[in-house]
N, C-alpha and C positions, 0 to 999 in steps of 0.2 A: 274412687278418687283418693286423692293425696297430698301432703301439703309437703312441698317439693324445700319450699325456703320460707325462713319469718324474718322480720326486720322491723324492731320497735325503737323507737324515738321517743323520749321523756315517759314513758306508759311506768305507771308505778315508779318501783326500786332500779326499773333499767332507761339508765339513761341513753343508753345505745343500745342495740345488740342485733349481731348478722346471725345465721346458724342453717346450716339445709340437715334436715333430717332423712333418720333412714326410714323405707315403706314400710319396714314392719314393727318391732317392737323399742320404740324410744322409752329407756328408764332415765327420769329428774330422779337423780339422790341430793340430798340435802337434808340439814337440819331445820326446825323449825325456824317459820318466819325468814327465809333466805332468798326468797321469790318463785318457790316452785308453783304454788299454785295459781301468785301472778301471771305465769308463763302459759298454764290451762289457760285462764281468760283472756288473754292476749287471743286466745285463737278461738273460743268461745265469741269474745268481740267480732273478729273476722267472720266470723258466719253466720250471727245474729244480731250484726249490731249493736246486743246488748250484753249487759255483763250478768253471770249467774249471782252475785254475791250482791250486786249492791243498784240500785236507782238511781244516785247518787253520779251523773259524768265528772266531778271533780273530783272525785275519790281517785278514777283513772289516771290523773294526768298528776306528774312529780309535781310534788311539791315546788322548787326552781321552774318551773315551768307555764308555760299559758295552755300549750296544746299539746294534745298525745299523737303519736301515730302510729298505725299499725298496718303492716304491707305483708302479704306472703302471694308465693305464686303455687296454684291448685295447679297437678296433674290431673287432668280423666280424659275420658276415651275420645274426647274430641281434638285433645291438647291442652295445651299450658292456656292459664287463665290468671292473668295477677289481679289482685284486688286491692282496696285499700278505704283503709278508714280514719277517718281524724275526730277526734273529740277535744271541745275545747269550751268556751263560756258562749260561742256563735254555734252551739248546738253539732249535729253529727253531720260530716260530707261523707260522704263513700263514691269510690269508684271502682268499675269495672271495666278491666281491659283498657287502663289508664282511662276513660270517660264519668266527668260524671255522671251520677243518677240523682233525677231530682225526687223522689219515693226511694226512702227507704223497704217498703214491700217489693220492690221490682229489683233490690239488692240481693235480697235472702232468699236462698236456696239455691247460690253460684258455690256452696262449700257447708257441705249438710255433717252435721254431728252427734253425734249420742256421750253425753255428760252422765259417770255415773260417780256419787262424793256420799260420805256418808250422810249427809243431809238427805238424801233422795231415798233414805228408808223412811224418809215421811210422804213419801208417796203415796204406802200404802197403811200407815196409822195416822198420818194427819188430817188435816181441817180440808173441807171440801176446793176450797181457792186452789190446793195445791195441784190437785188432781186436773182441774179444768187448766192449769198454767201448764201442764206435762203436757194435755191434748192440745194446747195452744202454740207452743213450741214445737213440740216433735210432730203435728199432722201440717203446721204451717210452710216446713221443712220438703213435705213432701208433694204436698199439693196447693198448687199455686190459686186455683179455685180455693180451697180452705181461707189461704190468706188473703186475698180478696175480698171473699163475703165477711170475715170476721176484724178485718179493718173497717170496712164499711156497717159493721152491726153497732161497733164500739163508737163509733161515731154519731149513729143514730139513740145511740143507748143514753151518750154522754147529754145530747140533745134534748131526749126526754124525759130525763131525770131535770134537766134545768128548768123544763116548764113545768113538769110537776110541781115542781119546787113553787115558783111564780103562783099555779095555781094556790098549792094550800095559803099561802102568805098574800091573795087575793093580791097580789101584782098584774094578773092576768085572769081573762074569764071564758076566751074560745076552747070551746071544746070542739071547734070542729078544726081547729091547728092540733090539736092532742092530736084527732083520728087522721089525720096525715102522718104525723109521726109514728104513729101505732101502725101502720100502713108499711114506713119504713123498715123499722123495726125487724114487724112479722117475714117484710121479703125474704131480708137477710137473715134473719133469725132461723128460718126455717132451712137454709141453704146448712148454716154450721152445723144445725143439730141432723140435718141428713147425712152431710158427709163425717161427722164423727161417729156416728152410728156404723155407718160400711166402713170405717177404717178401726173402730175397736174391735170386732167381728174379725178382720183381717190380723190383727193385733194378737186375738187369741188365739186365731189359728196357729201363730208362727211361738205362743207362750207356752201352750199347753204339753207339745212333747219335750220342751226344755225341763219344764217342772218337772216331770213324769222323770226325766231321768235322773235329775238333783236328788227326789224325794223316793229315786229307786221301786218307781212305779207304786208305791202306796198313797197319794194324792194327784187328782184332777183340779185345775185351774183353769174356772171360768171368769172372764171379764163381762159386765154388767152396764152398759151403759145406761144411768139413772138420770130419764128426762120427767118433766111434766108432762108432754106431750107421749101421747099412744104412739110409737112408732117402731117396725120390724121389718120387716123385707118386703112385704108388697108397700110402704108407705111411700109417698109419692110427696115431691118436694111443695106441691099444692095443697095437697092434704093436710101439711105439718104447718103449712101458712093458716092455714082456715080454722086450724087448731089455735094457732099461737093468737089469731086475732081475737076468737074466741074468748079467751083465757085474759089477754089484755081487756076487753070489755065488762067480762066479770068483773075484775077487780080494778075498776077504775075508779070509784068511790076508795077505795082502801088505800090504793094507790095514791091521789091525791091526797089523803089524811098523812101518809107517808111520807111523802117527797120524795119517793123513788120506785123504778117498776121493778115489778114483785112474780113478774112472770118472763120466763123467755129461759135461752141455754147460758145463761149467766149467770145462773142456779140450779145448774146441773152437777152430775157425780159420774164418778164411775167406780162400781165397786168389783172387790177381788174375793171372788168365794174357790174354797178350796175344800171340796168333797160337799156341796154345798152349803158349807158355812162362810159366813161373812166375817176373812181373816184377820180385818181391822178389830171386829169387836171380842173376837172367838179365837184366831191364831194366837201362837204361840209368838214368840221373838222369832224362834229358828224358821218357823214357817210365813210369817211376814217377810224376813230376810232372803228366804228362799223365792217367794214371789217377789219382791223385787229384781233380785236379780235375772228371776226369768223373763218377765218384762225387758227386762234393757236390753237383752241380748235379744232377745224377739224383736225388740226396735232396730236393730242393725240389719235385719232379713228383712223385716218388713219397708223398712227404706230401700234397701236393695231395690227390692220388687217394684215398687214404686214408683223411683225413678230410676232404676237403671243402673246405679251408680252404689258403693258400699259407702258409708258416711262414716268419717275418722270416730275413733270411739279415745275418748278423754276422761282416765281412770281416775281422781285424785284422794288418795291416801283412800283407796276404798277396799285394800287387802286386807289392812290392819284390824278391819270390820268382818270381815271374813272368817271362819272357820277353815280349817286343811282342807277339807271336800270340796266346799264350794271356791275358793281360790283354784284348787284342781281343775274343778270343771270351767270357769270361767276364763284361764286362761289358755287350756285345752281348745275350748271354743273358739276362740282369734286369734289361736295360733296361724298363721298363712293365710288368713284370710282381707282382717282391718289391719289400717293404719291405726297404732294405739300408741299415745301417751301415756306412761304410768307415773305417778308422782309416789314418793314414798323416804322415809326416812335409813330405811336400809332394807334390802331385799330377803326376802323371807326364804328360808330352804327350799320348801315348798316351789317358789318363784324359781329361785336360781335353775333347782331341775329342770322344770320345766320347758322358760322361755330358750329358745333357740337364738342364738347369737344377736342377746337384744344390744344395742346399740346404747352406751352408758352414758349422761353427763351429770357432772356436778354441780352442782348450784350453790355459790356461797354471795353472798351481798350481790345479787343484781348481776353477779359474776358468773358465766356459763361455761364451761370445759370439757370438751369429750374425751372419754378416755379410751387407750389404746393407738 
């Protein structure tokens, strides 16, 4: 797929702006703070709704403004698909093929993408949230089952922490509404942590010969998916329920002392070993760096696979973070193949070789120019 045209309305610094891109390599040059990487989120919005940098919908919309809006029309293999989204203080509308949609989950995954910024080297050295937010986004992308159950678990999740809550603070005292809720829970619960299980397994498959050539066949990279629950390839999504209920019963006394549950895949990991060491605590910079990178680019095959479709990859100022080798290899890699965005202050030697007749605009105040 592809994003054929964009067209923002009051969004950030651009008060306007029309622009059709080319399918393969779009370079934003600009200086800092000029809107390039407004113009990543712009299309980040477009295909998830949300924004990577901030929770905050007012951040989105100008200043002079009430509401944002954000429209492009996707190419894939079925045809042209326009989509569109508005954010405003009446919360987010989106539409598809000019209709609304009342579920934002029934929006996402009409224009699938892979986000890689220097922030997403915390990936693989940060705090566990981060990790389960990378499988929340990118498996939600692919599989509509993912997002389904994991809308529905957050909901159950949200629910059970508020009666917890009730309980400890003696507001309330059925314990047999908990075990409804725990009921809930485990359905759902057990659905996400099955299907992130067979999609990081899938994951690794497509990560491991990318590392392997980064790191010039001197390191193996396995992904780890870190549940509570016992589960591998014979576990069965009834199994991981019977588990989870389990596990919610344990610790329901601990849990009500709490005010929140303490068991389920919303304290789960996923960790990244590299010749069997765990790269987070053990790797070096270059070798963290290097597993990231192989990840993301494994994320655009493995989306492929998926659904069918190659999902736009959205580079922002992530060369600069780059070593020569790996900029090498990583533009090598989608050369002909993704739609790719690069944002970047000026183009690296390295780059210029490289990329094949990337398609250049400038960005100065909200201002977009292609040149040539």
């Amino acid at each position: 797929m592809r994003l054929e045209e964009l067209s923002l309305q009051d969004f950030r610094n651009y008060e306007q702006l029309a622009v059709q891109f080319n399918p393969g390599i779009n370079v934003l040059i600009g200086e800092n703070a000029q809107g390039k990487t407004n113009l990543l989120e712009a299309i980040h919005l477009l295909a998830l709704t949300r924004s990577h940098r901030t929770n905050k919908d007012k951040e989105l919309v100008n200043w002079q403004a009430k509401v944002a809006q954000v429209k492009g029309v996707v190419v894939k293999a079925t045809g042209k698909l326009p989509l569109e989204i508005q954010v405003g203080q009446g919360g987010k509308r989106v539409k598809v093929n000019h209709l609304p949609q009342s579920r934002l989950s029934a929006y996402i995954g009409n224009l699938n993408v892979v986000l890689f910024a220097p922030e997403d080297l915390a990936l693989v050295k940060g705090a566990p949230v981060i990790r389960r937010q990378f499988m929340n986004v990118e498996f939600g992308q692919m599989s509509s089952r993912y997002l389904y159950n994991l809308s529905h678990f957050n909901d159950a999740l949200h629910q059970r922490n508020q009666y917890l809550k009730q309980l400890r603070q003696r507001q309330a005292s059925d314990r047999l509404l908990l075990e409804v809720l725990s009921d809930q829970l485990a359905t759902f619960g057990s659905e996400v942590a099955a299907i992130r299980y067979q999609l990081v397994k899938q994951l690794e498959k497509w990560a491991q010969p990318v590392h392997e050539e980064i790191s010039q066949q001197k390191e193996q990279l396995q992904l780890q998916y870190v549940s509570q629950l016992t589960i591998n390839e014979e576990s069965t999504v009834a199994d991981l329920k019977e588990q989870l209920q389990a596990r919610l019963r344990e610790k329901v006394d601990k849990e009500i002392a709490a005010g929140t549950t303490l068991a389920g895949p919303q304290r789960d990991d996923l960790h990244f070993l590299v010749n069997g060491n765990n790269v987070q605590q053990f790797g070096s910079q270059g070798q963290q760096r290097t597993t990231a990178l192989a990840v993301k680019l494994a994320e655009i095959d493995l989306m492929q696979e998926q659904t069918g479709e190659y999902p736009l990859l959205l580079l922002d100022d992530v060369l600069s973070e780059l070593d020569n080798d790996r900029q090498t290899h990583l533009l090598t890699a989608i050369q002909d193949k993704v739609q790719t965005f690069l944002t970047t202050t000026s183009l690296s030697g390295v780059a210029r070789q490289l990329i094949k007749t990337p398609t250049i605009y400038t960005i100065q105040a909200g201002h977009l120019q292609r040149e040539g």
